[in-house]
Structures are given as C-alpha cells and as structure tokens.
C-alpha positions in Angstrom: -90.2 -22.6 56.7 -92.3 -24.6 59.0 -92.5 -24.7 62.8 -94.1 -27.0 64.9 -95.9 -25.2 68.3 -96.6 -27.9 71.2 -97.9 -26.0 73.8 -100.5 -26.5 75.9 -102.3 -29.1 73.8 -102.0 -27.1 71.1 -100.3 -29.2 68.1 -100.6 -27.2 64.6 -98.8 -26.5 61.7 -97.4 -22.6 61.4 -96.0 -21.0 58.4 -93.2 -18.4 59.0 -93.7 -15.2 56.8 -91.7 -15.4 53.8 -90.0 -12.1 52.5 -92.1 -10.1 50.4 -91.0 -10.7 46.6 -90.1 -7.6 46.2 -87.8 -7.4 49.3 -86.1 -10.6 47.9 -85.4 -9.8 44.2 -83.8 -6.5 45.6 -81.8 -8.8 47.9 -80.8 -10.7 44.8 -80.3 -7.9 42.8 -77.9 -6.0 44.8 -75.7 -9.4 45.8 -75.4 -9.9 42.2 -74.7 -6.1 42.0 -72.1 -5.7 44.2 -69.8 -8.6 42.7 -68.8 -5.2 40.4 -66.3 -4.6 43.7 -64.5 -7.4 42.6 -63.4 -5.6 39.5 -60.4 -3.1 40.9 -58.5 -6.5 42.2 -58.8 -7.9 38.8 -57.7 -4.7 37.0 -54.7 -4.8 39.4 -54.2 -8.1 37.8 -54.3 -6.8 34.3 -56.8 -4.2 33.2 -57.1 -5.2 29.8 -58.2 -9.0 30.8 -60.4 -7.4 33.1 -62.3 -4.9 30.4 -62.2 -7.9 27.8 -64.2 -9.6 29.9 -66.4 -6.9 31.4 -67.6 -6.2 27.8 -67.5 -10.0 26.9 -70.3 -10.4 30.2 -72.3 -7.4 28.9 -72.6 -9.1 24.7 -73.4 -12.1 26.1 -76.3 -10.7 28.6 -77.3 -8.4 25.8 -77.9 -11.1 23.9 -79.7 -13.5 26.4 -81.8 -10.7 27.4 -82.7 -9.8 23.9 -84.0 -13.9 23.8 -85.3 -14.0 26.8 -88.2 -10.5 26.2 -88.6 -12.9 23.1 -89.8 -15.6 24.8 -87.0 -17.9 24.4 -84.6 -18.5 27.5 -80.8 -18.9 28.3 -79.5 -21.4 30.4 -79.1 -19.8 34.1 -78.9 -16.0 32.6 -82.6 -15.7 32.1 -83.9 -17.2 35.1 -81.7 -15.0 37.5 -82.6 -11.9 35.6 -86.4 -12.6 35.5 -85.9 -13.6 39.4 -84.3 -10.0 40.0 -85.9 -7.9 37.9 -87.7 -5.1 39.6 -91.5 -5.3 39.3 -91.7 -2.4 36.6 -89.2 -4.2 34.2 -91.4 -7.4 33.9 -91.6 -7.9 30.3 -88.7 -5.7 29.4 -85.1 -5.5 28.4 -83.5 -5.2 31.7 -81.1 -2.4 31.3 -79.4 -2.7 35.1 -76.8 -5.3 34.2 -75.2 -3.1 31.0 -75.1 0.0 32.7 -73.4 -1.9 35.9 -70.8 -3.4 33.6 -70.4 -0.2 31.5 -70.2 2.3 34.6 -66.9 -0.2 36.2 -65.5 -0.1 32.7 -65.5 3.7 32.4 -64.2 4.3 35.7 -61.6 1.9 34.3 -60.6 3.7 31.6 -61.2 7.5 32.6 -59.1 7.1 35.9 -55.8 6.1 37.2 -55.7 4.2 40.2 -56.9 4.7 43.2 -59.6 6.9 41.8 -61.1 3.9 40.0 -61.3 1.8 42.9 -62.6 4.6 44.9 -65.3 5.3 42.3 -66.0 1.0 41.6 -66.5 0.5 45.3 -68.7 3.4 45.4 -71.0 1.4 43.1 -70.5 -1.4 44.8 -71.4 -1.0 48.0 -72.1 2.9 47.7 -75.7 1.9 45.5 -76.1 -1.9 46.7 -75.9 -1.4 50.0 -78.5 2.1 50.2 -81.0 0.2 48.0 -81.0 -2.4 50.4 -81.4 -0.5 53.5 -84.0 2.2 52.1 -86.5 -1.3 51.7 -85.6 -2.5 54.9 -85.9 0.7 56.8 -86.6 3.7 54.7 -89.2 5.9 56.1 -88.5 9.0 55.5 -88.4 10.1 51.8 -86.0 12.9 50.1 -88.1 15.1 48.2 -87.7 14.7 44.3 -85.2 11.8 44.4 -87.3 9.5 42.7 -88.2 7.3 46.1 -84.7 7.3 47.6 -84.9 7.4 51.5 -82.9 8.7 54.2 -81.8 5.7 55.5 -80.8 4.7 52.7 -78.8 7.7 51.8 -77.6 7.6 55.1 -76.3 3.8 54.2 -74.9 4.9 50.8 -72.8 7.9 52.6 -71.1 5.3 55.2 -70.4 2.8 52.9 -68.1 5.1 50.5 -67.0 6.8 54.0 -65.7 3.2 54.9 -64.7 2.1 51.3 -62.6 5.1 50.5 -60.8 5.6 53.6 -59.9 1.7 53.2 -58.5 2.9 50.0 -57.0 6.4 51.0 -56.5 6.1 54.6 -57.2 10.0 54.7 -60.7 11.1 56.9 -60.9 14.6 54.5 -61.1 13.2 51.5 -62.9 10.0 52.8 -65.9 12.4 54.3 -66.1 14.6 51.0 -66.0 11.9 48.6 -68.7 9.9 50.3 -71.0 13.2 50.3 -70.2 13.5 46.6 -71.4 10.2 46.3 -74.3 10.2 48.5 -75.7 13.0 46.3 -75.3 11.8 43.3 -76.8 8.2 44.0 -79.9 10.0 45.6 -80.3 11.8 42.2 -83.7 10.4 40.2 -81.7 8.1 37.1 -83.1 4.9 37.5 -81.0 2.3 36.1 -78.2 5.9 34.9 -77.0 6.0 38.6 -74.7 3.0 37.6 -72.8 5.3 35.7 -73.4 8.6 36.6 -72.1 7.4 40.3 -68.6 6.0 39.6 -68.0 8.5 36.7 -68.8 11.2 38.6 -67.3 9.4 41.8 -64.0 8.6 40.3 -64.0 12.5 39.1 -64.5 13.9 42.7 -61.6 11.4 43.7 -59.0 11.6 40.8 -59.3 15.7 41.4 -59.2 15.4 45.6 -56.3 13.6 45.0 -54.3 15.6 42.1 -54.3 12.5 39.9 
C-alpha cells in the first residue's frame, strides 16, 4: 500500500510495511484451518454426507499434494497450499490439511453429540486462534512445548472456554474442558495436535458429560 505525505514541501512516495511472510501464511493457514468449525452443523445435517465428503477433500488433497512436491500443479489446491505452508515444509508433503480433516472425522465417529462439537470447535478455534495470537503477541515461551507461547495458550484456553459453554451452557465443565484443551494443544506434535486435540478433547467432554 502506498501513501502519499504532503507536508511541509515534502512530496514523496512511502511504502507501508507489508506483513512479514511468515505472519501472513499463518494468517492464511489458520482461516483456512478453522472452516473445520463448520463441520458439526453439517453433521447435524447428515453425518454420513458430511464424513463422505471430509475423506472425499482429504483423496483429493492427497493427491494434489502428491503432484504438486512433483513439480506438477493443481488448479487452486497447489497454489494455496504452497502460499500456506510453513517455512520448514517448503518442498514437502504438507501433512496439516490430512490430519485436520482426519482429526474432525474421528471426533465424528468416536463421540455422540455434543462432545463432537465440543471437541471440533476446539480445533477450530481452540488451535487456530492460539497460533495466531502466539505470532502476534507471544513473548513469553512454555518450556518444552515446542515454541508454543503464553499468549497463545492463554488464547487457545478462552476460545474453548467460549466455544464450549456456547455448546453446554455450563461454566464447570466449560473451565475444565478448556484446560484440558489448552494443555493438550501446547504439547510439542507439530502437525499430530490436529488429532490428538479433538480426540482427546471430545474424550474429556463425552466423559464430563456421562455420554
């Protein structure tokens, strides 16, 4: 973006700092991450349409993925993965989008509802919204979490606080299940943490409330 400064004869041309790359693949990443919280409404509407298509989404990536570290691309697929990727999965199979698909799937399947919603929105918004804020604002480190940050932590803890009570309506089980959460997503699994967090999420939930 440009800006134009006329001010006491001064008449230049000044560039407005761009987001660092990084900073804006993550942005990309997570948006496209956090369409997963779209998955409980569509289940509502029929589960098995809505797995069908969740493992439909994950062959076809799969495949265009598989192309694309090849050196051949796929119309639209390749060009947003490449664009999100994360700086140390340049040149490789990005594994992010699979385990997304594959971690809403088995909270599909290993939970009734609302456990699964709980546990879906936890990756949603639980993970998207922590990564975001720990490369905004993180400062502060946890010891071996793999670079999570408090802040982020912090962000992942509030957003299942708020997502589950919207679900529950019930503080207890709101504040528990977002701790639950919050520790699991600040465990060191890279690209895992998309399952290991709604699994173990929708667990926490589907035994809090005697489903």
């Amino acid at each position: 973006m440009k800006k134009i400064l006329v001010a006491a004869g001064i008449n230049r041309t000044i560039e407005a700092p761009a987001l660092p790359q990084e900073l804006s693949s993550e942005f990309l990443r997570k948006s496209i991450h956090m369409m997963v919280a779209l998955v409980p409404t569509f289940a509502n509407i029929n589960i098995y349409i809505t797995l069908a298509l969740l493992a439909a989404g994950s062959i076809v990536y799969a495949y265009a993925e598989t192309l694309r570290i090849s050196g051949r691309q796929v119309f639209l697929v390749s060009r947003v993965t490449a664009a999100a990727a994360r700086e140390q999965d340049q040149g490789r199979f990005v594994l992010g989008p699979l385990t997304l698909a594959f971690g809403a799937m088995l909270s599909l399947l290993l939970y009734p509802e609302p456990a699964a919603a709980i546990a879906i929105y936890a990756l949603a918004f639980g993970d998207g919204i922590s990564s975001v804020v720990g490369k905004l604002i993180g400062k502060i480190y946890i010891p071996f979490s793999g670079g999570k940050t408090l802040a982020g932590s912090t962000a992942c803890f509030l957003a299942v606080l708020a997502s589950t009570y919207a679900v529950t309506a019930d503080a207890r089980i709101s504040v528990i299940i977002a701790f639950g959460a919050t520790f699991l997503e600040s465990l060191p699994t890279g690209d895992m943490d998309n399952i290991l967090l709604p699994v173990g999420t929708g667990l926490l939930a589907a035994a809090l409330l005697g489903l």
